[in-house]
C-alpha positions as CSV (number, residue, x, y, z in Angstrom):
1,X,-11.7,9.9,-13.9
2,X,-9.1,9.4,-16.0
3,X,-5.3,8.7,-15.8
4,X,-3.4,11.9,-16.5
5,X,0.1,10.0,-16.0
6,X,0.9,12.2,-13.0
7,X,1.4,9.1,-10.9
8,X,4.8,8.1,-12.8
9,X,6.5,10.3,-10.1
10,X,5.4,8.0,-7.4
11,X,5.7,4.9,-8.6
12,X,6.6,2.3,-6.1
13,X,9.3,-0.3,-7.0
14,X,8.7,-3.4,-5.5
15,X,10.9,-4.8,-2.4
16,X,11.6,-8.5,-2.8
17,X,9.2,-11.1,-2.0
18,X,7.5,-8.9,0.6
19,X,3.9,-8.1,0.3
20,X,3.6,-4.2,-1.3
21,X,0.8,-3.3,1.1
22,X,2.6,-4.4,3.9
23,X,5.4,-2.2,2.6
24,X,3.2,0.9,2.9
25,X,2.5,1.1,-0.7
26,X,-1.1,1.8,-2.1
27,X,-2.5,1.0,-5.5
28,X,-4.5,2.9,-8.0
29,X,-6.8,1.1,-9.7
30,X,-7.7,3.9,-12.7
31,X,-3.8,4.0,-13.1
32,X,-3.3,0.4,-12.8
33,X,0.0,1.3,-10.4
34,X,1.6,0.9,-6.8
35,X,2.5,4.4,-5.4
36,X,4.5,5.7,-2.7
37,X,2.2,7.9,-1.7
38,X,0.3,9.5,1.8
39,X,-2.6,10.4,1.0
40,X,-5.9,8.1,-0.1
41,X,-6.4,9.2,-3.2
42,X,-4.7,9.0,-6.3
43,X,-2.7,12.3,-7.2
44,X,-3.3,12.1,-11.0
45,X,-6.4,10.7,-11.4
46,X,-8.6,11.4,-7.6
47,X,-9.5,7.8,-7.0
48,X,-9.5,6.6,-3.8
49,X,-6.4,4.3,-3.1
50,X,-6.4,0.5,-2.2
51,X,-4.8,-0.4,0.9
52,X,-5.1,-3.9,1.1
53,X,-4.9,-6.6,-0.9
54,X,-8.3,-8.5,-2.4
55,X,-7.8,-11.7,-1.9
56,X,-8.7,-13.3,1.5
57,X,-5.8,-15.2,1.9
58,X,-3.2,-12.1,1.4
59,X,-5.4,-10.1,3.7
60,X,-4.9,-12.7,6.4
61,X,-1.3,-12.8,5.8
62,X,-1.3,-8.8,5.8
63,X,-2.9,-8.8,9.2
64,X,-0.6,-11.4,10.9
65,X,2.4,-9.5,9.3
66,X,0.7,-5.9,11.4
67,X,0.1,-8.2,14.5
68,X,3.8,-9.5,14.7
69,X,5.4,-5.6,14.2
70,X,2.5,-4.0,16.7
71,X,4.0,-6.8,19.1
72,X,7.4,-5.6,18.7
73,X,6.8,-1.9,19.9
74,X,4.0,-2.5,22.5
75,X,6.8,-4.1,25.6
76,X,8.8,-0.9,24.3
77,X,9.6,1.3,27.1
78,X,12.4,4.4,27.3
C-alpha cells in the first residue's frame, strides 16, 4: 500500500482549536493526512482510517466532547 496522492482532494483543513476527530475528520496513516471523508478506508491508498486519537488523554477528551452533544439531542422531542 502505497500513497497514490489521490487523497489531496479530501484533505481536511483544520477548524480552530477543536479536536479533528471530534470534527468528523479521519486520518490516513500511509498518506500521513486528515480527510473529509465517509468511508473507513483510505481512497488512494486502501488503509483503513483512524478515528480516534492515540493518546489516552485526547481519547478521554474525545469521549466527554460525544457525551456532552449525545446529551443535547436525547431530552429532544418534536
Amino acid at each position: 500500500m502505497t500513497c497514490k496522492e489521490l487523497c489531496e482532494q479530501h484533505k481536511a483543513k483544520k477548524n480552530g482549536p477543536s479536536s479533528r476527530y471530534g470534527n468528523g475528520q479521519k486520518r490516513c496513516q500511509i498518506c500521513d493526512i486528515f480527510l473529509n471523508w465517509t468511508g473507513i478506508f483510505c481512497p488512494c491508498c486502501g488503509n483503513k482510517l483512524r478515528t480516534r486519537p492515540r493518546k489516552q488523554d485526547y481519547k478521554i477528551k474525545l469521549d466527554l466532547k460525544k457525551s456532552r452533544n449525545f446529551g443535547k439531542f436525547e431530552n429532544h422531542t418534536d
